[in-house]
ROSE-4610 file (N, C-alpha, C; in Angstrom, 1 decimal, always signed):
// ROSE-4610
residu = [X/X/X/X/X/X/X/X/X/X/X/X/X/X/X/X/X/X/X/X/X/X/X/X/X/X/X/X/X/X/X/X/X/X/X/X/X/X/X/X/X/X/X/X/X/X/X/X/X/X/X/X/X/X/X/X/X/X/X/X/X/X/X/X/X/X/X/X/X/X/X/X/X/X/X/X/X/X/X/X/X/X/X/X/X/X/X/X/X/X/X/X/X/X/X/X/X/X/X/X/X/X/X/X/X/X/X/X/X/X/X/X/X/X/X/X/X/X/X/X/X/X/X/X/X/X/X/X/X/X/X/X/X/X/X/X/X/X/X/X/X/X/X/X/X/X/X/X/X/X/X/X/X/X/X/X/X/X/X/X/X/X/X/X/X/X/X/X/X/X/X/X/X/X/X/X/X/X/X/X/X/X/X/X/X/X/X/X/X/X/X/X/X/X/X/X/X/X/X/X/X/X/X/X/X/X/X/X/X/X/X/X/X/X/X/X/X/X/X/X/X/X/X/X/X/X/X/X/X/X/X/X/X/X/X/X/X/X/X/X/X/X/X/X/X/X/X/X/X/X/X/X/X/X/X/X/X/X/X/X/X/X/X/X/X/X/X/X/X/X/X/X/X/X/X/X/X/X/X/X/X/X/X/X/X/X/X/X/X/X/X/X/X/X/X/X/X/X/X/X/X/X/X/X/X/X/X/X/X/X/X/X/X/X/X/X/X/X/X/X/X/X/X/X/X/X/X/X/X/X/X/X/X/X/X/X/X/X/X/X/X/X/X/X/X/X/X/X/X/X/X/X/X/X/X/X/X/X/X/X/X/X/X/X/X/X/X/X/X/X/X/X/X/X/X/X/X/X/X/X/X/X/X/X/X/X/X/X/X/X/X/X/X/X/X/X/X/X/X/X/X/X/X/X/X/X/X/X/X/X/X/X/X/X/X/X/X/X/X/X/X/X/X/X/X/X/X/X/X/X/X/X/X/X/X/X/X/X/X/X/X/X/X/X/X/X/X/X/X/X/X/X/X/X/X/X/X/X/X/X/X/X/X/X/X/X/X/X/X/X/X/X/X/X/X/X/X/X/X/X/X/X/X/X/X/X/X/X/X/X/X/X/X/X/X/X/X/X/X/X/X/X/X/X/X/X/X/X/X/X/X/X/X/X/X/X/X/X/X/X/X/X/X/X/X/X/X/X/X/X/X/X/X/X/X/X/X/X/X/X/X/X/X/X/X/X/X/X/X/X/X/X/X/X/X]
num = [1/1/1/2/2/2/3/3/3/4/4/4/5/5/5/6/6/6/7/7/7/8/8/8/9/9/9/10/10/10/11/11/11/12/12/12/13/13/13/14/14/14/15/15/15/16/16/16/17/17/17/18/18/18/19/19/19/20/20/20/21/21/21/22/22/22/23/23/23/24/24/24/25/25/25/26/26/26/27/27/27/28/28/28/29/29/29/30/30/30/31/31/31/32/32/32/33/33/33/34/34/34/35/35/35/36/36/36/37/37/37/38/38/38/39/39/39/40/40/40/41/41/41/42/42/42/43/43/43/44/44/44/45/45/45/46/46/46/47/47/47/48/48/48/49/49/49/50/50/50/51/51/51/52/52/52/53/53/53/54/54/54/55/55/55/56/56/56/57/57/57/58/58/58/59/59/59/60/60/60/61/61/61/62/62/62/63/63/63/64/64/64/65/65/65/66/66/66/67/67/67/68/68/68/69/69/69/70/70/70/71/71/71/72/72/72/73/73/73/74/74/74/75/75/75/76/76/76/77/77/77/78/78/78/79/79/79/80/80/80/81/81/81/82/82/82/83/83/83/84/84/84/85/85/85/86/86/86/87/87/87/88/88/88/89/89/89/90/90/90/91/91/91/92/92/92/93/93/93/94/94/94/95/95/95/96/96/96/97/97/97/98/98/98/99/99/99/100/100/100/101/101/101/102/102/102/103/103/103/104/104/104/105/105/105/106/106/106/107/107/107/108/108/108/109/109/109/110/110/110/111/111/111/112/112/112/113/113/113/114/114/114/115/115/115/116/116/116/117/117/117/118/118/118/119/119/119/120/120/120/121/121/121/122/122/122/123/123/123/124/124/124/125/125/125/126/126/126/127/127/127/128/128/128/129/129/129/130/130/130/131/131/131/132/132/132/133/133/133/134/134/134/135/135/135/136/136/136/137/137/137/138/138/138/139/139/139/140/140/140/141/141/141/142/142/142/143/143/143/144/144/144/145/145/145/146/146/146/147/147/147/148/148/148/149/149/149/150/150/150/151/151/151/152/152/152/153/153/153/154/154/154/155/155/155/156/156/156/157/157/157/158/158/158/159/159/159/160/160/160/161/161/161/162/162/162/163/163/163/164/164/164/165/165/165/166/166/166/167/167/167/168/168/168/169/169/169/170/170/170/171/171/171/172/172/172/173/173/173/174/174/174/175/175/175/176/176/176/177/177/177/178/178/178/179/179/179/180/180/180/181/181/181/182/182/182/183/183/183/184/184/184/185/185/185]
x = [+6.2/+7.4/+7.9/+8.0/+8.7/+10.1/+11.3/+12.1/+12.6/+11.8/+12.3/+10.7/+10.6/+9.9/+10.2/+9.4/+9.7/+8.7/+8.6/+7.9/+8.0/+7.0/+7.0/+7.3/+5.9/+5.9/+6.1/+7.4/+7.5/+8.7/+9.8/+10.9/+11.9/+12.3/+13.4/+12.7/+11.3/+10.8/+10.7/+9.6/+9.6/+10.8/+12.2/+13.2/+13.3/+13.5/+14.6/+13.4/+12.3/+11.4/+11.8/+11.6/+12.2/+13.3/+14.1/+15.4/+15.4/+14.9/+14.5/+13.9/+12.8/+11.5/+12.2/+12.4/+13.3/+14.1/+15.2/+16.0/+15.7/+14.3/+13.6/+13.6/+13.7/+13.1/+11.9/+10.9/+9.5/+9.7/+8.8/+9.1/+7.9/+7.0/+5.8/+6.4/+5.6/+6.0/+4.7/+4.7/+3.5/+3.4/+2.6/+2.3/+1.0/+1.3/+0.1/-0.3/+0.3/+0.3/+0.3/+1.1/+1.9/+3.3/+3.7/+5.0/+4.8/+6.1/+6.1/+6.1/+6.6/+5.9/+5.0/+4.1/+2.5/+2.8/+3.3/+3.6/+5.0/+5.3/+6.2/+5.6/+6.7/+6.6/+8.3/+8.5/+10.0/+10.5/+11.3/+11.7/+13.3/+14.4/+15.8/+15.7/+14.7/+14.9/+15.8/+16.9/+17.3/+16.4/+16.2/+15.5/+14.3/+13.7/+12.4/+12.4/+12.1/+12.2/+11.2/+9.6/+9.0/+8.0/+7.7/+6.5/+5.9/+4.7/+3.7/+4.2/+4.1/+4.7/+4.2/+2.3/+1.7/+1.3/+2.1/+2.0/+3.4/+4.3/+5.7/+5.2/+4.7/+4.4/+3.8/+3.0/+1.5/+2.8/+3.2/+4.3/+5.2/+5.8/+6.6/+5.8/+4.5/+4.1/+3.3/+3.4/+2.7/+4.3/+5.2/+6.5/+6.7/+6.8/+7.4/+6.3/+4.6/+3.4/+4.4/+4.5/+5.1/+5.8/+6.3/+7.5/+7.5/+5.8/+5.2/+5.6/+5.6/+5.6/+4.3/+4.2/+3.1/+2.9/+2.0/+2.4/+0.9/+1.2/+0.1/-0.3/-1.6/-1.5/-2.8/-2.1/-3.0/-3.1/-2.1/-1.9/-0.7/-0.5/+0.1/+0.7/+2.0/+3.1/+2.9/+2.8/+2.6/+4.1/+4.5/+5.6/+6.8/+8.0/+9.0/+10.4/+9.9/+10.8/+12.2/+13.0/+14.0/+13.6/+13.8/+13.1/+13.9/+15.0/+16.1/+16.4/+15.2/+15.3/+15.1/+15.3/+14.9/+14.3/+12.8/+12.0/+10.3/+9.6/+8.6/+8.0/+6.8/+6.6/+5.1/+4.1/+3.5/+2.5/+1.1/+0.0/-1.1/-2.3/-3.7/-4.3/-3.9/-4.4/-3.7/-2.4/-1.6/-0.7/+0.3/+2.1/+2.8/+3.9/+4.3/+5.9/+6.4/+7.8/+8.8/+9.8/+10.9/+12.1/+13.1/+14.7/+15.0/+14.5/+15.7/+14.2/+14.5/+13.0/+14.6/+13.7/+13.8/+12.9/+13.3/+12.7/+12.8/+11.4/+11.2/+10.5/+10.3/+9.6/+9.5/+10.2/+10.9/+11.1/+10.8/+11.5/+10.9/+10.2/+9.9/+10.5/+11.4/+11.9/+12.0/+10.6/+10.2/+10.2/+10.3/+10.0/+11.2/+12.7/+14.3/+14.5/+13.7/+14.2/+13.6/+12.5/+11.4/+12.6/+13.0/+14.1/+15.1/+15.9/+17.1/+18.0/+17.6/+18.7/+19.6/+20.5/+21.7/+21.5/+21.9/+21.5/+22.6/+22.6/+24.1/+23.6/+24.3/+24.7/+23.6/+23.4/+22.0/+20.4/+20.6/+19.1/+19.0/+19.6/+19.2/+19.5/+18.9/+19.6/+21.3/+22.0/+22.9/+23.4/+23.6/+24.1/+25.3/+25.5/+26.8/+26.6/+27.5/+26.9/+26.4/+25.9/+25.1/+23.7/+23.8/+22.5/+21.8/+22.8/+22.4/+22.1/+21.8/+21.5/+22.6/+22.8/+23.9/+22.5/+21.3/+20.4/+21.1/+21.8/+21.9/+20.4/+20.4/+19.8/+18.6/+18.6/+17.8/+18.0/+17.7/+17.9/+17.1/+18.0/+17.2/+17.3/+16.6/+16.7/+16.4/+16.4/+15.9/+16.3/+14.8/+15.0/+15.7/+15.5/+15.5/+16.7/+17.8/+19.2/+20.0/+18.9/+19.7/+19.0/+19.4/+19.5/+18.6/+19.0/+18.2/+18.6/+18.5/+19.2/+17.6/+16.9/+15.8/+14.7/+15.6/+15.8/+15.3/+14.0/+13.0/+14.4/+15.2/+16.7/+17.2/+18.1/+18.6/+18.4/+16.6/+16.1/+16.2/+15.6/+15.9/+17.1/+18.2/+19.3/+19.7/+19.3/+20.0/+18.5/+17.4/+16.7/+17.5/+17.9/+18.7/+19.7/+21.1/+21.5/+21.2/+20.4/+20.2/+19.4/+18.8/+18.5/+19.8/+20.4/+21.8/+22.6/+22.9/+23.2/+22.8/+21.5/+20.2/+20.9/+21.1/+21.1/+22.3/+23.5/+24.7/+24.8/+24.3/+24.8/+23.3/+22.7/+21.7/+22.1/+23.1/+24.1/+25.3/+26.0/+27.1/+28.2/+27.8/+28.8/+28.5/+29.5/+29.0/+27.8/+26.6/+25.4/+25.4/+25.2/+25.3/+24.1/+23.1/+21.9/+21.8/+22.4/+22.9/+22.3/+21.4/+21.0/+21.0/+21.7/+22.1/+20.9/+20.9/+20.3/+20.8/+19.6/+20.2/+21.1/+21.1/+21.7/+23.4/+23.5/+24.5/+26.2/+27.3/+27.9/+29.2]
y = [-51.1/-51.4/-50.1/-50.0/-48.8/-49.2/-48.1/-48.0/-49.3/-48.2/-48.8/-49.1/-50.6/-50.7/-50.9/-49.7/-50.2/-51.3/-51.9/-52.7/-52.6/-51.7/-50.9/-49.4/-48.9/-47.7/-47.1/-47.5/-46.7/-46.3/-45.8/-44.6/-45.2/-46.5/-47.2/-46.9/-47.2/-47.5/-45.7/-45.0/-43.7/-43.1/-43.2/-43.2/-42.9/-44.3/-44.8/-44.0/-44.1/-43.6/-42.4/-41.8/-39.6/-40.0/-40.3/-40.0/-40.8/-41.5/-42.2/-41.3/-41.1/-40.1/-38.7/-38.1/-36.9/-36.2/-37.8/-37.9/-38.5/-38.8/-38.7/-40.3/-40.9/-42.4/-43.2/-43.1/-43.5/-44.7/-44.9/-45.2/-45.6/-46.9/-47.1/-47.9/-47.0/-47.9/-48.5/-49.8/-50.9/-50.5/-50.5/-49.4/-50.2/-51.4/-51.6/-51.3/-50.0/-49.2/-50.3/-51.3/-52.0/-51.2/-49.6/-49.7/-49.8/-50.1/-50.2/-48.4/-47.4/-45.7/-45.7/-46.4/-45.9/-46.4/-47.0/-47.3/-46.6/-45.5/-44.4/-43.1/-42.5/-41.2/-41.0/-39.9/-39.7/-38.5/-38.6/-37.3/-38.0/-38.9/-39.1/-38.6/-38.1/-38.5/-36.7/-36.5/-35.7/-34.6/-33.9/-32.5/-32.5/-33.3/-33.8/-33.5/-32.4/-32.1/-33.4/-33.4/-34.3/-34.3/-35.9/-35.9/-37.4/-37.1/-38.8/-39.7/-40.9/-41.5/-41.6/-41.5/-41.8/-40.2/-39.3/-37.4/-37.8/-38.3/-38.7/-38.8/-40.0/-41.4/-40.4/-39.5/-39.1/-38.1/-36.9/-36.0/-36.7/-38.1/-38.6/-38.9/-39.5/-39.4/-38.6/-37.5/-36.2/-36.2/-36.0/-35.8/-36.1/-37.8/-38.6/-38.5/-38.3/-38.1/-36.7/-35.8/-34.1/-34.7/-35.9/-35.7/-36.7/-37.7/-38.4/-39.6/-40.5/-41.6/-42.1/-43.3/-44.0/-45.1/-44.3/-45.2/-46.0/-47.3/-48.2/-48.3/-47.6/-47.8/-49.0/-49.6/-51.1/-51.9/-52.2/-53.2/-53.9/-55.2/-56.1/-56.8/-56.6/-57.7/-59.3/-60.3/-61.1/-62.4/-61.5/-62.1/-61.8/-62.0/-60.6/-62.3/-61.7/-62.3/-62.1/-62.5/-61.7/-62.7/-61.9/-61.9/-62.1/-61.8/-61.5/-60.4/-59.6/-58.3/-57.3/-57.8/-57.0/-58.1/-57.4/-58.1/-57.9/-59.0/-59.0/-58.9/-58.3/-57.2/-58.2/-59.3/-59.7/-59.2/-58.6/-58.9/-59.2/-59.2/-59.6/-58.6/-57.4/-56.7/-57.0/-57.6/-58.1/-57.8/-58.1/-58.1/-56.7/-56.1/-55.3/-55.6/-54.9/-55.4/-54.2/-54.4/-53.1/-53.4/-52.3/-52.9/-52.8/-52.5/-52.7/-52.9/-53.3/-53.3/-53.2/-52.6/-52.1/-52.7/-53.8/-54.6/-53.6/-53.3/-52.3/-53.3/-54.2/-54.7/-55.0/-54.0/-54.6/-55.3/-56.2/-57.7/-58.7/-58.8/-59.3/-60.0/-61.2/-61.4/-62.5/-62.7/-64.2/-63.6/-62.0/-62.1/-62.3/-61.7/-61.9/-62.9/-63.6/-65.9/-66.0/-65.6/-66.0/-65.6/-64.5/-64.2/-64.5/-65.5/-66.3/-65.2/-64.4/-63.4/-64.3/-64.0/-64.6/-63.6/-64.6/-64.8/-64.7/-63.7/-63.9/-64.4/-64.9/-65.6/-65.3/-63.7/-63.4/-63.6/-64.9/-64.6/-62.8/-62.1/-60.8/-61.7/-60.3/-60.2/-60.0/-60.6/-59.9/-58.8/-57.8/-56.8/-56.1/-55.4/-54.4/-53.5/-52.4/-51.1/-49.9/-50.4/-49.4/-50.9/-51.4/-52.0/-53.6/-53.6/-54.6/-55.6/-56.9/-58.1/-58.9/-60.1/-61.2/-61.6/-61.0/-60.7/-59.3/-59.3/-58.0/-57.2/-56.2/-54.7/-54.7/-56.0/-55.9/-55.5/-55.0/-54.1/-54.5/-54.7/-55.0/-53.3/-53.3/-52.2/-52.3/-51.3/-51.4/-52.9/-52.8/-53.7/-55.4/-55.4/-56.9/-57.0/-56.1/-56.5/-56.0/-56.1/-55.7/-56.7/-57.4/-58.1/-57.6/-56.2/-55.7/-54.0/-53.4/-51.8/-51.2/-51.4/-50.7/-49.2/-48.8/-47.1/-46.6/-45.6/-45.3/-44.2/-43.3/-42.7/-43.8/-44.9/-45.7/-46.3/-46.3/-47.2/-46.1/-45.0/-43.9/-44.1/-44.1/-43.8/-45.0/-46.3/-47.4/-47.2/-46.8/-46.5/-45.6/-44.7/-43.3/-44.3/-44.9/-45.7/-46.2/-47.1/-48.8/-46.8/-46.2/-45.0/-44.2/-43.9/-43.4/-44.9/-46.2/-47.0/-46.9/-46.9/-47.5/-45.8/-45.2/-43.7/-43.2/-44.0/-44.5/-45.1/-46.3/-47.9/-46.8/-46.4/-45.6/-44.2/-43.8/-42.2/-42.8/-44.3/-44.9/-43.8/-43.2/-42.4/-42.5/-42.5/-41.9/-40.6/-40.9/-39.8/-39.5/-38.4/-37.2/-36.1/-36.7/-36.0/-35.1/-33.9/-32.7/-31.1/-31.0/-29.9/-28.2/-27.3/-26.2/-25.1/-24.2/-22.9/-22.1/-21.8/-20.7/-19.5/-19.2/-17.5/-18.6/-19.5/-20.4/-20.0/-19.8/-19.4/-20.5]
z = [-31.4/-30.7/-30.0/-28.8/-28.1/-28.0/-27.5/-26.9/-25.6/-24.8/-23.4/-22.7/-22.2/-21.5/-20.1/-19.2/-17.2/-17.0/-16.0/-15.3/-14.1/-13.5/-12.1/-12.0/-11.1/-10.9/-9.9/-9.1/-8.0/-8.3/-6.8/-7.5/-8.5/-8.5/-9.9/-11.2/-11.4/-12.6/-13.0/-12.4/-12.7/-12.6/-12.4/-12.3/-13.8/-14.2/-15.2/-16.8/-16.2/-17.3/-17.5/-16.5/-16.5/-17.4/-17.3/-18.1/-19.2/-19.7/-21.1/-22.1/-21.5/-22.2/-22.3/-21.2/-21.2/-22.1/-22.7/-23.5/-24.7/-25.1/-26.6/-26.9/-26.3/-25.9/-26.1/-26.8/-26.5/-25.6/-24.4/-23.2/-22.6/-22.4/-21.9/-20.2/-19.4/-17.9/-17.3/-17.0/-16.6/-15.2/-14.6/-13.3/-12.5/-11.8/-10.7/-9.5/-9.7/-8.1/-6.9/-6.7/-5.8/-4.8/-5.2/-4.8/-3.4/-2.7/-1.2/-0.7/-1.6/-1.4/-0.9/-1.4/-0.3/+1.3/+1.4/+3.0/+3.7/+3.0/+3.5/+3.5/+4.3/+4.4/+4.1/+3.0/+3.2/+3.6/+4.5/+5.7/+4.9/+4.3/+4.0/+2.8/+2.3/+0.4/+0.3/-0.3/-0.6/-1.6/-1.0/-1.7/-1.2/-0.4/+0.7/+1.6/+2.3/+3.9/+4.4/+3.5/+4.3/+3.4/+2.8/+1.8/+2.4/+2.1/+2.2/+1.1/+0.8/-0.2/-1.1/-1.0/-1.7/-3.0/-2.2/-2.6/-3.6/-3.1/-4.0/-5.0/-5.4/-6.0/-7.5/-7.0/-7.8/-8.4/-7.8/-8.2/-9.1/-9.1/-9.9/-10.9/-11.0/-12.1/-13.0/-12.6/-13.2/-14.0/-13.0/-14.2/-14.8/-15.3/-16.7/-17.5/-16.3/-17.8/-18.7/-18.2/-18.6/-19.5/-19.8/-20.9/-21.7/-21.9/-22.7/-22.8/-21.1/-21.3/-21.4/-21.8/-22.2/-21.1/-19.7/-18.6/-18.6/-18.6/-18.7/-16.8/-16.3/-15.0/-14.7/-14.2/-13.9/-14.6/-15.7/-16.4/-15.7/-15.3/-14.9/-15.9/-15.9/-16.9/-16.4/-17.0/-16.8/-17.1/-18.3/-18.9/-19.2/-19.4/-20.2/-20.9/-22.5/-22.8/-24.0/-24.3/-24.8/-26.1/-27.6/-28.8/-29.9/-29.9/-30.8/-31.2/-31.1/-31.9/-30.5/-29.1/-28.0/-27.3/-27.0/-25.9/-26.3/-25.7/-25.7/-24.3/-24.4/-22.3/-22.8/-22.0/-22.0/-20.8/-21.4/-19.9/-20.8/-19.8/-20.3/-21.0/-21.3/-22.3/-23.6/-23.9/-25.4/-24.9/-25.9/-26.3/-26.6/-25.8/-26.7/-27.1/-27.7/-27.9/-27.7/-27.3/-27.1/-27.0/-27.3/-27.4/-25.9/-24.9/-23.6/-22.6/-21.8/-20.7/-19.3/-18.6/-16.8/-16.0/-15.0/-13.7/-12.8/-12.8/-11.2/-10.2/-10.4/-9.4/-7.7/-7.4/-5.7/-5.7/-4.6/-4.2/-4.9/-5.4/-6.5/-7.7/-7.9/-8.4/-9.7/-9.5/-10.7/-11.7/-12.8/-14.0/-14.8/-14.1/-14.1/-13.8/-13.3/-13.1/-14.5/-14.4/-16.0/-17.2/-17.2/-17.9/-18.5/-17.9/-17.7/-17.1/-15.9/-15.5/-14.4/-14.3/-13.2/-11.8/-10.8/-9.3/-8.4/-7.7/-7.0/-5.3/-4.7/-3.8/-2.5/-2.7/-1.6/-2.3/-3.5/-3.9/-4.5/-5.1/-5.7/-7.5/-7.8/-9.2/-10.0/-10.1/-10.2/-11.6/-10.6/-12.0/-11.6/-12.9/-13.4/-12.7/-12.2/-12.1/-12.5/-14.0/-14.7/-14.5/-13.9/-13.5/-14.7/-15.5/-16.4/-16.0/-16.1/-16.0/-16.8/-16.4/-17.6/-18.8/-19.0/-20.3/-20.7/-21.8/-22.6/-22.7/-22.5/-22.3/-21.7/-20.7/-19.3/-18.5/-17.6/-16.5/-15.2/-13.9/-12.8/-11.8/-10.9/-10.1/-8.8/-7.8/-6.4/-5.6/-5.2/-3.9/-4.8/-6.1/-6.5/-6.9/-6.7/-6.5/-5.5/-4.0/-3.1/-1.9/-1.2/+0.0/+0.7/+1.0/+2.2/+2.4/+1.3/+1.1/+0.3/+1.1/+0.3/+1.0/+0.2/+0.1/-1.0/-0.7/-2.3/-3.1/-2.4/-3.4/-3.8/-2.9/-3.6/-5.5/-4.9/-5.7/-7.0/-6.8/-7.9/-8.9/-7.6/-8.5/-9.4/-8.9/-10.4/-11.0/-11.2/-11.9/-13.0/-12.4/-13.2/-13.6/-13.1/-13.7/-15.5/-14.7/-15.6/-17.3/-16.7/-17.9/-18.6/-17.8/-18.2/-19.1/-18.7/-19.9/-20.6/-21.4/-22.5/-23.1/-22.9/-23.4/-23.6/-23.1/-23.8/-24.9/-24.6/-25.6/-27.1/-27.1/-28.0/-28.9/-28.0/-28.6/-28.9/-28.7/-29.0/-28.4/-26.9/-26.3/-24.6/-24.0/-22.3/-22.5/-22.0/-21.8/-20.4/-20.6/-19.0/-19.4/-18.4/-18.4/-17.3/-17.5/-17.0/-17.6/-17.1/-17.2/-16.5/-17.6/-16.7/-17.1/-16.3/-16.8/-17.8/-18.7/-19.8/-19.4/-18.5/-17.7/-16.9/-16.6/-15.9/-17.1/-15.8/-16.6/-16.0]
């Protein structure tokens, strides 16, 4: 049983993973190299004068590997269901189980129907602003609770989000993953 399971490896999922794992999480992210990144170039992304998507993509996951997520790449979720005790993350390699799972899936939205997640009025997912789902400690992100706002930062940030809740409701405090320099005064 892990922590937190993502489902999806582009900027929401490696998102929400960095800050899980980061923050001492054990954290496996399902990764079918599907994101819509490879068909960018980002010249908006804050701190990016100008990167290929597919040079992102690899850089983002050299980082959450750095801080020992357990990223399953090319294994395809097939299932996701809620357990009692959490969740059960289903593909064709077996079962795993975890207390909170993260929907990175872009527009992609059948595994949050499969779910019993609630639906707001544009066909998205609907969520809270720390990114939950009306499924306690599910989490949607990116493009699959947004109409038509899809932006690989956007997507980052409820990644970071929906990771900043799970790391609250876990320290039973508001968590602020804020890091200063040792010399910073």
């Amino acid at each position: 049983m892990t922590d937190v399971a993502v489902v999806g490896g582009g900027a929401a999922g490696l998102s929400a993973a960095l800050f899980t794992a980061k923050n001492g999480l054990d954290t496996v992210v399902f990764d079918t190299d599907k994101t819509w990144l490879h068909k960018a170039h980002l010249f908006n992304y804050l701190g990016i004068e100008s990167e290929d998507g597919s040079a992102f993509v690899e850089d983002a996951r050299e980082q959450v590997d750095s801080f020992g997520v357990d990223r399953r790449q090319g294994e395809e979720v097939t299932a996701v269901s809620a357990d009692g005790d959490g969740f059960t993350v289903e593909t064709v390699e077996g079962e795993y189980g975890a207390d909170y799972v993260v929907l990175a899936t872009g527009a992609d939205r059948d595994l949050a129907a499969d779910l019993g997640c609630a639906f707001a009025d544009e066909d998205v997912v609907d969520v809270d602003v720390t990114m939950e789902t009306s499924v306690a400690d599910a989490y949607a992100t990116g493009a699959m609770v947004r109409a038509e706002e899809w932006q690989a930062i956007i997507s980052a940030g409820d990644g970071a989000a929906a990771a900043l809740n799970i790391l609250s409701k876990e320290k039973g405090e508001h968590f602020h993953d804020f890091d200063t320099p040792a010399d910073a005064e």
